[in-house]
N, C-alpha and C positions, 0 to 999 in steps of 0.2 A: 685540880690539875688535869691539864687537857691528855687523854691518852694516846698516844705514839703508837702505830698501828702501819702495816701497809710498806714493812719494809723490802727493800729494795737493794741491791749488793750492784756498787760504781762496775759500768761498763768497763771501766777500766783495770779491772782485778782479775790477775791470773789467775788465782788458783794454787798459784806457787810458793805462797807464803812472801808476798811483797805486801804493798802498802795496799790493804784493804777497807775500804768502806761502805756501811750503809746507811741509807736516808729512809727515812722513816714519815708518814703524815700524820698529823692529826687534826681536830678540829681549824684551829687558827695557828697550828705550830708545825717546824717542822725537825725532827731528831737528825741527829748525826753521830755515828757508831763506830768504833774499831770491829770491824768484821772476825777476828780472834779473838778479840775478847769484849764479849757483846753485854758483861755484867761489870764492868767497869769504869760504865761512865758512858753518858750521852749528851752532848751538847744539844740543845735546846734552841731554836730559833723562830721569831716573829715569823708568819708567813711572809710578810709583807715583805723584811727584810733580808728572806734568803732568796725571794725572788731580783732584790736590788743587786745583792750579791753574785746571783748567776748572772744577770744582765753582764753587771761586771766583767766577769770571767771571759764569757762570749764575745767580750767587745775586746778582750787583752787587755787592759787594763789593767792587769799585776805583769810583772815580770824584766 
């Protein structure tokens, strides 16, 4: 199992107790975190595919 290293807390996070996240790298993966409760569980993603993901995001394609 590739280890998760190198986290990082979303630009987008107060500080204020809203929705917080962190992204995480490791080898060929990349984590993603509840910033309050960071031993609860982390989603786990292909590099490949959390960069298709942001592509995604960047381009609006959800909403």
């Amino acid at each position: 199992m590739d280890v998760i290293t190198n986290w990082r807390t979303s630009s987008r996070s107060n500080g204020h107790g809203g929705m917080c996240v962190e992204v995480g790298s490791g080898t060929d993966v990349v984590g993603v975190r509840d910033t309050k409760n960071r031993d609860g569980g982390t989603l786990v993603f292909q590099s490949q595919a959390w960069g298709s993901f942001l592509a995604a995001v960047k381009a609006e394609r959800f909403g």
